[in-house]
Structures are given as structure tokens and as C-alpha cells.
DOZALUM-909852 format. One record per residue (C-alpha): residue number from 1; y, x, z. Coordinates in steps of 0.02 Angstrom, whole numbers. Each point is the difference from the previous one (the first is absolute). Layout:
BEGIN
   i     c2     c1     c3
 NUM      Y      X      Z
...
This chain:
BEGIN
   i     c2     c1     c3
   1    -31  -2091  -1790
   2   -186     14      3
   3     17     90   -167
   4    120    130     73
   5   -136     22    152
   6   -140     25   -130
   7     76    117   -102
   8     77    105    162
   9   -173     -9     54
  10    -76     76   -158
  11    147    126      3
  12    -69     50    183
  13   -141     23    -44
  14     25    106   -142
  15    108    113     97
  16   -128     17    132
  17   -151     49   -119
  18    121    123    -78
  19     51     66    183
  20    198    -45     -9
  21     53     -6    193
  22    204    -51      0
  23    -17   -103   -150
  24   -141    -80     51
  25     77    -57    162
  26    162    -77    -83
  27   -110    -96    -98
  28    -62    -84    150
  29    139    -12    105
  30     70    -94   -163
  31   -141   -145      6
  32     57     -1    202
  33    169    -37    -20
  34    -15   -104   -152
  35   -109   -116    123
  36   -165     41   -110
  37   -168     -5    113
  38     52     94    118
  39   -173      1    102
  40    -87     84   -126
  41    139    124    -51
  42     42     47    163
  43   -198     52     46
  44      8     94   -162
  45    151     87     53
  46   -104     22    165
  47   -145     86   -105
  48     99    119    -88
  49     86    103    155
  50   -169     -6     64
  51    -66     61   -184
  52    139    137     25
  53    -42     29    169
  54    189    -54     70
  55    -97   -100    121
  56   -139     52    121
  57    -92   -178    -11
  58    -25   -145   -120
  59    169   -131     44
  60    -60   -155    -86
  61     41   -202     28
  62    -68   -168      3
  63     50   -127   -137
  64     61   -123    168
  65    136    156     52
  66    171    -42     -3
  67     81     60   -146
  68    180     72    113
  69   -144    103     77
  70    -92     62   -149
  71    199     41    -94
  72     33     72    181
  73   -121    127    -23
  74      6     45   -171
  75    184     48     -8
  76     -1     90    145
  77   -145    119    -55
  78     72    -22   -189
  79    145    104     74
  80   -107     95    105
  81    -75     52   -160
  82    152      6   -118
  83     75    114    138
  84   -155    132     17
  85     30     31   -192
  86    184     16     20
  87     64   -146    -95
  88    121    -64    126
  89    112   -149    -99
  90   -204    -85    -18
  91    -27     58    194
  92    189    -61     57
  93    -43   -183   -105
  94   -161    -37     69
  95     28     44    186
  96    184   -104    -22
  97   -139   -150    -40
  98   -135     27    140
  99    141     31    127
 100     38   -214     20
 101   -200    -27     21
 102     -5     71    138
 103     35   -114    119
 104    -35     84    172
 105     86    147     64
 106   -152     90     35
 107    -66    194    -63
 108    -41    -50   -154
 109    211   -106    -29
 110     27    193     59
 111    -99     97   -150
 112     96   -126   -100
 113    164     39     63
 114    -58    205    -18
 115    -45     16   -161
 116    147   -109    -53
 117    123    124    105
 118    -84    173   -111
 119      8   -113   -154
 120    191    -43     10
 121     33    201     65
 122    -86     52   -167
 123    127   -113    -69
 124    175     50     87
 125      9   -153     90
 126     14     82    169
 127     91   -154     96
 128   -162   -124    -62
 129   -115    136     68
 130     80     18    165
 131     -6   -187     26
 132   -164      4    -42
 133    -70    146     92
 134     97    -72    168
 135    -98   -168    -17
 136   -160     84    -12
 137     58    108    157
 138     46   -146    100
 139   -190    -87    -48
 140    -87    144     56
 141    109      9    162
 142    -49   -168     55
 143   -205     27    -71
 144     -8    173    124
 145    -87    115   -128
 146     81    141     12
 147    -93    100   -143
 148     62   -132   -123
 149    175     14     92
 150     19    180      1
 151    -53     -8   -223
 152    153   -145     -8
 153     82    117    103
 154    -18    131   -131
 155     43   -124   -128
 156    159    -16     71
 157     53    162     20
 158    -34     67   -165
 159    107   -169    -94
 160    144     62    138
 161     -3    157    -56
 162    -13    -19   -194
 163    149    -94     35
 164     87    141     79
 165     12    -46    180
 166   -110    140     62
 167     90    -42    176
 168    -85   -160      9
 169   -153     50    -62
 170    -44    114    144
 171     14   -147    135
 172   -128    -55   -126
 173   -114    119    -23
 174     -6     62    193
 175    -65   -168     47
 176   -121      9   -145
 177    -66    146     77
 178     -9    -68    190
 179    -93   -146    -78
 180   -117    105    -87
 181    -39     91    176
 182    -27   -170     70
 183   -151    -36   -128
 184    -74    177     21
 185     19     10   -205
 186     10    194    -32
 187    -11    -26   -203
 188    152   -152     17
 189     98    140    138
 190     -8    141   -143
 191     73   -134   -120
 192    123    -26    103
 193     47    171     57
 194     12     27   -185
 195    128   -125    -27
 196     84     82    130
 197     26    152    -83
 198     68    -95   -152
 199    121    -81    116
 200     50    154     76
 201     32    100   -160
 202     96   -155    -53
 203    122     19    151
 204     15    190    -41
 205   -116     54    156
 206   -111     96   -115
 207    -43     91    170
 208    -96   -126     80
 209    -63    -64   -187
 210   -101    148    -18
 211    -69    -29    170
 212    -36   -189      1
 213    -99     51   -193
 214    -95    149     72
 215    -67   -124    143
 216    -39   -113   -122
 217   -102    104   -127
 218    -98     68    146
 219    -43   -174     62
 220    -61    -47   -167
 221    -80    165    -36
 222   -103     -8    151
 223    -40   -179    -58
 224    -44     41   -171
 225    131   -127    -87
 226      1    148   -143
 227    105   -143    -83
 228    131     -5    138
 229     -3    190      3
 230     73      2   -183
 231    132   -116     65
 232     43     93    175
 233     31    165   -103
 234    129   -101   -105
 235     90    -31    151
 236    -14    177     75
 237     62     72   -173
 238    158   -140     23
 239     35     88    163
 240    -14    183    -43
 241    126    -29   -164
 242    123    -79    102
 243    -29    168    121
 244     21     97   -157
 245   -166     73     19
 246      4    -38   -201
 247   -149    133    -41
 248   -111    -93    140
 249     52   -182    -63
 250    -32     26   -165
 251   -198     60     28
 252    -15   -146    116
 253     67   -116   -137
 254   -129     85   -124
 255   -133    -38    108
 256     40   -177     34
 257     20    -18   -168
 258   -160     56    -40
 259    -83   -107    122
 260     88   -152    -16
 261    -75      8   -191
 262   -164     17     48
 263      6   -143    110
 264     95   -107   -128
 265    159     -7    105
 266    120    -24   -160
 267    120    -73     74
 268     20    140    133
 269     -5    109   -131
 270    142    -45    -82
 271    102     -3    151
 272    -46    188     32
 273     45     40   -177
 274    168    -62     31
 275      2    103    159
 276    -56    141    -70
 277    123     15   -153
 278    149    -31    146
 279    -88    160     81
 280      5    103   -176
 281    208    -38    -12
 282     22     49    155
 283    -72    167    -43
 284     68     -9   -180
 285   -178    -27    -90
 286     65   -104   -131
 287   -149     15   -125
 288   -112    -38    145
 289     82   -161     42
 290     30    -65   -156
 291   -200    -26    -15
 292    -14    -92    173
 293    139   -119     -8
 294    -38    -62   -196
 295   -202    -43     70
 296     74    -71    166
 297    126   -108   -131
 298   -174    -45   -103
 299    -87    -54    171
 300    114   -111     63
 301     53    -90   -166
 302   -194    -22    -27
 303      0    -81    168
 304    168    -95      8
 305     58    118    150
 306    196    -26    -20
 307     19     57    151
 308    -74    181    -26
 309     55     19   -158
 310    172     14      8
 311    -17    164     93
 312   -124     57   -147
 313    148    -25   -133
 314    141     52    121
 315   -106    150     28
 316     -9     30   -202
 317    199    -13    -23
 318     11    134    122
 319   -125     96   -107
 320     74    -17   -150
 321    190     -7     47
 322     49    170    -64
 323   -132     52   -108
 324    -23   -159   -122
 325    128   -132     -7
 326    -79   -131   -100
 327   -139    -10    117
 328     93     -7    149
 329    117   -118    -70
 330   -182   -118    -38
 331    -55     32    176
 332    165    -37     73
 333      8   -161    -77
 334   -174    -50     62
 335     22     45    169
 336    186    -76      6
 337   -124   -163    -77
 338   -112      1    141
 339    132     43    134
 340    117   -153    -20
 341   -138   -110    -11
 342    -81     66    128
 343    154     13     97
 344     86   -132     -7
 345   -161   -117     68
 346    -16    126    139
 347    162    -14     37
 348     25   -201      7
 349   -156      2    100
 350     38    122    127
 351    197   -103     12
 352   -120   -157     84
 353    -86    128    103
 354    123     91     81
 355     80   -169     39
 356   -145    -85     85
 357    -68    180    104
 358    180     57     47
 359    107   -158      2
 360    135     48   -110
 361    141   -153     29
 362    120     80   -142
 363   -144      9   -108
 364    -31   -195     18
 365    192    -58     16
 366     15     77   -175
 367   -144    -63    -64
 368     42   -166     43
 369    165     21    -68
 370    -75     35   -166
 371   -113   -156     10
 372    157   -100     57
 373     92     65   -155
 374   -128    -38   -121
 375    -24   -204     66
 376    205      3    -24
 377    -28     49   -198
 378   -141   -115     -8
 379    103   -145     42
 380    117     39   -147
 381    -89     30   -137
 382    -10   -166    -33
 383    178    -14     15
 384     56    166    -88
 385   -147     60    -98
 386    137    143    -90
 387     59     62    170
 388   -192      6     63
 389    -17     92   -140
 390    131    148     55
 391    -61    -15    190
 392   -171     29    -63
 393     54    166    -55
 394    104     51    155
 395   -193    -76    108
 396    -77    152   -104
 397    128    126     53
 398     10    -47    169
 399   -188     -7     32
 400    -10    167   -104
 401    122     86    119
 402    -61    -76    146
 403   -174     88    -45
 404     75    149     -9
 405     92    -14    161
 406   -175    -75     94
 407   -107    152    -68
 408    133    123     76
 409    -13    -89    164
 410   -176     17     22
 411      6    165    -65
 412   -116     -7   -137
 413     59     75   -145
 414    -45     78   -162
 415     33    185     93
 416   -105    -52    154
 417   -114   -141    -46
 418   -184     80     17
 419   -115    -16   -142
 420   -116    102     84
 421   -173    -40    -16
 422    -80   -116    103
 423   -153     23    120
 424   -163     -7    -99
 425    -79     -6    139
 426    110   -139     95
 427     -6   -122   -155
 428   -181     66    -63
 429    -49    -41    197
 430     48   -182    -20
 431   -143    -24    -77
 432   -120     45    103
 433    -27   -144    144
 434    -40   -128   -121
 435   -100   -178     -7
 436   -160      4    -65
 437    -77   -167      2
 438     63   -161     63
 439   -160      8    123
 440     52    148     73
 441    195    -66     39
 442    -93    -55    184
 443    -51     99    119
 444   -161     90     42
 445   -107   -129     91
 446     95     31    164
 447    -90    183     -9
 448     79    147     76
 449     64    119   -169
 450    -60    166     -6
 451     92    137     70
 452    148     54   -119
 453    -20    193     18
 454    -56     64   -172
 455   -148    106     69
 456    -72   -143     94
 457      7   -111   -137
 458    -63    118   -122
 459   -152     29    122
 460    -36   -178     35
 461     26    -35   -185
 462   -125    107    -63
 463   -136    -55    173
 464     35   -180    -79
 465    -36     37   -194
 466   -148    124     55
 467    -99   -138     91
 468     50   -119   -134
 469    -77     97   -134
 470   -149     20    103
 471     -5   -201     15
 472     27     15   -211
 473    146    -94      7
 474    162    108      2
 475    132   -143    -54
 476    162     34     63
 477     40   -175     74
 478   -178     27     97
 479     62    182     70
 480    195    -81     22
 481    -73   -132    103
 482    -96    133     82
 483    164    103     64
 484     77   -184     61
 485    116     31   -136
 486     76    -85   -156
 487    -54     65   -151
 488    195     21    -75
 489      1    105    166
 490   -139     93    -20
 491     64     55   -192
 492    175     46     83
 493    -82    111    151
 494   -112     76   -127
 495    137     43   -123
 496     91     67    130
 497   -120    113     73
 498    -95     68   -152
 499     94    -63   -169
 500   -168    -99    -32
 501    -26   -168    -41
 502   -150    -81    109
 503   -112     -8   -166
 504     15    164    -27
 505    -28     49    163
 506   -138   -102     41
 507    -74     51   -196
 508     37    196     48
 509   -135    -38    170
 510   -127    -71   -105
 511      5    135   -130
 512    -11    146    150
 513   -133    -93     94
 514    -80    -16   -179
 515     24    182    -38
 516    -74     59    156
 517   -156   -127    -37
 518    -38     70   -177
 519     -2    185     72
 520    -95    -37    168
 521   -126   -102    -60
 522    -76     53   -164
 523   -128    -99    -16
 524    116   -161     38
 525     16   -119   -137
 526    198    -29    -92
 527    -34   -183     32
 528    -36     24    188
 529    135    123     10
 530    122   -143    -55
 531    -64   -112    109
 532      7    101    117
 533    172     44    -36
 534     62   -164     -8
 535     16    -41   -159
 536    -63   -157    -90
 537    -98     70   -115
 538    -61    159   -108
 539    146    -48   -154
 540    124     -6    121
 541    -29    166     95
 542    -43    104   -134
 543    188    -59   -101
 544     90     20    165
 545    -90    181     11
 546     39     57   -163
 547    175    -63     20
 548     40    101    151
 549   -120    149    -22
 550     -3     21   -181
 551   -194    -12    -23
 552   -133   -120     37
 553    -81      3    154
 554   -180     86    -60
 555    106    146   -103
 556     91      7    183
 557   -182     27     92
 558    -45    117   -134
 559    134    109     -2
 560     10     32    208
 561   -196     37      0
């Protein structure tokens, strides 16, 4: 065993001098679960996100910490992690393992349960994320923090409606939003109002769709979320095709498009691909679909996506129906692959739902008649293993047709089951209310937080950093401490208000105060104007300079003389 650590070790280490990321982190989480050292893995684990700047601050442990603790943490941000890059079967596994450590149902049981509930919608399994999703709701209910409640809220709505049940998902989303008011959150309310639109569309009210996206993409335009933006027009292009504004919707999908690239959005971009190529059908643009759905089908099989990509090979058949046989009959096959495997979890899955949320007593009389049926058998087989044999094949049948009768009850069938594509931004969201450290699980001292409205924050923010880089000490637990606020809150707020992280928004202070140093005082030496800048020392400034501006800070003084 200590051979196996060593070697994993010197593997690790390898793959971090070469700069391997998701290798490098199933490496680790292998010496974890093969009960290695898990101290010292788990604060190297620690040092990477912070080397990759996943995490705002250093998360590291004493040797004396319990070991459920140190697992705890590194599973949950292992999916954390696994999830950002869009590898969802290592996200699903890892959250699946942190989910029993935590003991308490507190915020951070809830992150747990949220990320789990996006990780099992990537995966189909709608009925595991609604279960989920609801027991994050219900923890947040009891806590009272009602921007956390109206995100779960979100959450909830979004796994509803990939599940076609756009019905419930309104209840959903409408209480998502009257949280949202509640906490005075204008960048969660445009979120929100967002996945209202998507609801909307879903239900065929492509009327109100376009209005809930407009609202949104002004809320985040005035904010600046250019991220968001991207996201918004998505949903306003949704809207307009199913108002067969088609010449409108398909500039506003261009334009997402666009966007979402340059922000790194792949995921989204796939899903407007798929859109987009529906949009070209409609309007009998074969040769322009055929382009959008075969990159969509690349996207999603790069990313495991089973979910979104049976609409990118459904969306090929149609293509190629007429034109090419032999490709349609390949892209038939596919999607008829993906569909019945994809369907026929779905559909078991939403069988236990609808008979918990709606009380179906037919539904669990004939189940129970099955399970009777199947306890008679067992005590024959014994008996009369060649007659078990023949009832064996008549179990198949009868479960087989009772499938078939179960998925027409429920109404989900291969005509109307909706492999539409799911909310970016309602599973993306998930994401974004998470733990930090295992300090900053507590609360803030007893301090009153700072006001939620994104100007006022912004404002305070930057009064907080500017006299902390006069003080020459701009660390972000100092400034977090500073707003009376947890420093996983202070990264969320942030993100939400400007897309930054709090490193680079504190470095992107120091570099302007810098800036205006070099040109207002001349005669002011670079050493002094780091100090004086708050950085450490001369190295450090001039790199971090020459990073962001492109030249070093004395070719920066000479060129605005």
C-alpha cells in the first residue's frame, strides 16, 4: 500500500510539473479512496484549485483533522471541479461520495444536494434530481436565506421542466422569483426571470417568453453580466421561433452563439446549435442545419451530454431523410440508441414520481400485484425449476407490456416526450452558491452582511479593497472580513455582479491605482510605486503588469509621456 501511495504520488507530481488538470486530480482522488495519506493528498488537492485559481483562498488542513472531514471536502469540490469542465459521470461519482459526510442539514448538505440534482439532470435521471433538489428546498426553507432558496428554487424548476412538466415548473419558478425579491438580488432575479422564459416557451406561451427574456437581458445588461447577456438572448431567440419571427430568431441565435464562444460557454453552445438547425428545417435550410446539428452531436458526445444529444442526431435523420439514406439510416440508429436508453430510465423514474406527488392508488395496487406475483414464482423455483423457467418468460412479457401501458398513462411517449434542451442557465446556476472553505461554513462573527443590491456592494467592495491597498495588504479574506462577509460569499456576489473573480478584481485596482502612479508621478520610483500599490514587491508587480497590460511598467511610463 505505501508503494501504491509513492508511486501515485510521483505520478502527481509529474502531472502537475507538466500542467495536466483532470488527470492530475484522479490521481489523487485515487490515493483518497484507496485510504493512502490522505492529509497530505488532500492539501495538495487544496493547492492545485488554488494553483488554477478555482478557489479564491488557500483551503489547507492540520495533520490532527478528521479524515470524514478532509474526504468531505475533497469530493465535494472534486465534483465541483469535474463538473466546471463538463465531465459529469466523474462530477455525478464524487458528489454521490461527499453527499453521506455531510452530516448536518445545513447550506453547505444544500450545495451538496444542488450540484448532485444538475449532475443527475445531465444524466436523464430526472426522478433522482427532483428528490434531490426538493431536499435542498426544504433545508433552505427552515435556514431563512432566501437568496440561496430562490437559486434551489431555480434548480427545481429547470429539472421539472427538462422532464416535461412545464406546469409544475412555473409554481416553481414564480416562488423563485418572490424569493429573489425578498433578498434584493437583481443579478439572481434576472436568472430567474430567464428561467422563466424557458418555462414559458416550454408550455407554448412564447408570448410571455419573449417578455420574461427581454426583462431579463435588460437586468443583466444594465448590470454588466455580458456573460448572462449571451445566455438571455438564447432565450429571447427560443421565444421569437416559437412566434415564427424565424428571420429575428435566427440573428439572435447567431449572436448568442458568438458570445457564448467567447466566454467559453460550450455547453450552451451546443444546445443553441441544436436549436438553431430545428430553426433551419423549419424554414427548409437543410445545408445550413446539417453543419449545426453534426458540431452540437460532437459537443455533447465530448461531454457525455445524453441528454442533449439525442435531439442533435434526431435532428440529423431529419436532415438526411430524403436526400441520403445511408446517413439517415446511421443517424437514426444512434438517436433510436440514445432514446431507449434514455427513455426508458426517464420513464421508470418519473412512474415513482408521479406516484408519490399525485397519489396514484391504481398505480400502487398494480405494482404490488407485480411484486406479489414475483414472491409466488420465487417460492417455486425450488419446487419446479422447468416451469420457473416458462413463467420467467411470461414475467418479461408482462413487465414489457405493462411499460408500455404505464408510459401511455403518464403520457410520455416517443411522439411527446421532450428532448428539448435543458436550461444552461438553470443547471450552469447550480453552481454558483457554493462552499468555499470549511471555515467559512459559520457565520460572519454575528456581523450584519452587506447590503445585497449589486451597486452597493460593488461600491463598498471597491471602498474596502481601495483602503486595503493603501494599508499594502489587499488579501481577500482581509477585505471579506471587511464587508462582514464570508469569503465563498464574497466570490458568489462578485461573480454575480461583474463576472470577476475577487483576485482579479482586487489585481485589476492595484494595476489602475499603479497606472495612475507611474503617469502622475514621474519622478516616483517602480519600487515605491508597488508599494504603494500594494504589492509585495518589485518581481511581483512588474509580472502582474506585464500580464495584464502587455508591457512592463517603465515601457508603460514611457510610452504615456
Amino acid at each position: 500500500m505505501r508503494l501504491i501511495t509513492v508511486i501515485l504520488f510521483v505520478i502527481i507530481s509529474m502531472a502537475s510539473a507538466l500542467g495536466f488538470t483532470s488527470s492530475q486530480v484522479d490521481s489523487m482522488l485515487l490515493i483518497v479512496r484507496k485510504g493512502g495519506n490522505v492529509s497530505q493528498t488532500v492539501n495538495e488537492f487544496f493547492r492545485f484549485l488554488n494553483k488554477e485559481q478555482f478557489t479564491d483562498s488557500l483551503v489547507s488542513f492540520p495533520s490532527s483533522s478528521s479524515q470524514d472531514a478532509m474526504r468531505r471536502e475533497m469530493y465535494y469540490w472534486a465534483g465541483e471541479w469535474y463538473y466546471d469542465k463538463q465531465e459529469y459521470d466523474k462530477a455525478l461519482l464524487c458528489v454521490e461520495q461527499a453527499l453521506p459526510l455531510f452530516q448536518n442539514n445545513d447550506v453547505s448538505r444544500s450545495d451538496c444536494l444542488g450540484l448532485l440534482a444538475i449532475c443527475c439532470v445531465r444524466k436523464g435521471q430526472f426522478a433522482s434530481a427532483i428528490r434531490y433538489g426538493r431536499e435542498s428546498v426544504e433545508i433552505l426553507r427552515v435556514v431563512g436565506d432566501n437568496d440561496r432558496l430562490s437559486s434551489a428554487y431555480n434548480t427545481l424548476a429547470g429539472i421539472y421542466m427538462a422532464a416535461g412538466h412545464p406546469q409544475d415548473a412555473r409554481q416553481f419558478i414564480h416562488k423563485g422569483i418572490e424569493c429573489a425579491h425578498k433578498a434584493d438580488n437583481k443579478g439572481r432575479l434576472a436568472i430567474l426571470l430567464g428561467m422563466a422564459s424557458e418555462v414559458y416557451a416550454k408550455s407554448g406561451d412564447y408570448v410571455n417568453a419573449l417578455a420574461y427574456a427581454n426583462r431579463a437581458y435588460t437586468m443583466d445588461s444594465a448590470g454588466g453580466r455580458k456573460p448572462k447577456m449571451a445566455v438571455r438572448l438564447s432565450q429571447r431567440a427560443a421565444a421569437l421561433s416559437g412566434l415564427k419571427r424565424y428571420g429575428e430568431a435566427e440573428q439572435a441565435y447567431k449572436s448568442a452563439i458568438a458570445m457564448l464562444r467567447e466566454f467559453g460557454n460550450i455547453h450552451s453552445v451546443g444546445i443553441d446549435l441544436n436549436q438553431l438547425g430545428f430553426l433551419y428545417l423549419k424554414r427548409a435550410s437543410v445545408a445550413q442545419a446539417i453543419p449545426c446539428f453534426e458540431e452540437a452531436a460532437t459537443i455533447f458526445a465530448r461531454m457525455g451530454d445524453m441528454y442533449n444529444r439525442v435531439n442533435s442526431h434526431k435532428g440529423l435523420y431529419e436532415c438526411y431523410w430524403e436526400s441520403d439514406p445511408v446517413r439517415a439510416k446511421k443517424a437514426l440508429s444512434m438517436f433510436v440508441k440514445l432514446r431507449d436508453s434514455l427513455y426508458s430510465q426517464s420513464t421508470a423514474e418519473a412512474i415513482a414520481r408521479y406516484s408519490v406527488e399525485f397519489s396514484n392508488t391504481q398505480l400502487k395496487t398494480e405494482n404490488e400485484m407485480i411484486k406479489q406475483q414475483y414472491e409466488h414464482l420465487k417460492r417455486w423455483q425450488l419446487l419446479l425449476t422447468s416451469v420457473l423457467l416458462l413463467i420467467a418468460v411470461c414475467i418479461v412479457i408482462t413487465v414489457f407490456l405493462y411499460v408500455r401501458r404505464r408510459r401511455k398513462e403518464v403520457q410520455i411517449t416517443q411522439t411527446d416526450l421532450s428532448f428539448s434542451s435543458a436550461s444552461s442557465d438553470s443547471v450552469v446556476r447550480l453552481s454558483s452558491d457554493k462552499v468555499v472553505t470549511p471555515e467559512s461554513k459559520g457565520n460572519s462573527g454575528g456581523k450584519a452582511p452587506v447590503d445585497t443590491s449589486d451597486n452597493q456592494f460593488v461600491i463598498a467592495l471597491r471602498n474596502a479593497v481601495e483602503q486595503r491597498i493603501k494599508n499594502g495588504s489587499p488579501r481577500v479574506s482581509d477585505i471579506a472580513s471587511d464587508l462582514c462577509v464570508s469569503i465563498p460569499t464574497l466570490r458568489r456576489r462578485l461573480k454575480e455582479s461583474t463576472g470577476e473573480s475577487p483576485k482579479t478584481f482586487v489585481m485589476s485596482m492595484q494595476l489602475e491605482r499603479a497606472k495612475k502612479l507611474l503617469t502622475e508621478c514621474p519622478l516616483m520610483l517602480i519600487g515605491d510605486v508597488a508599494t504603494n500599490s500594494g504589492f509585495e514587491d518589485v518581481k511581483s508587480f512588474s509580472q502582474s503588469f506585464k500580464i495584464f497590460e502587455g508591457i512592463s511598467p517603465s515601457a508603460y511610463r514611457k510610452k504615456m509621456m
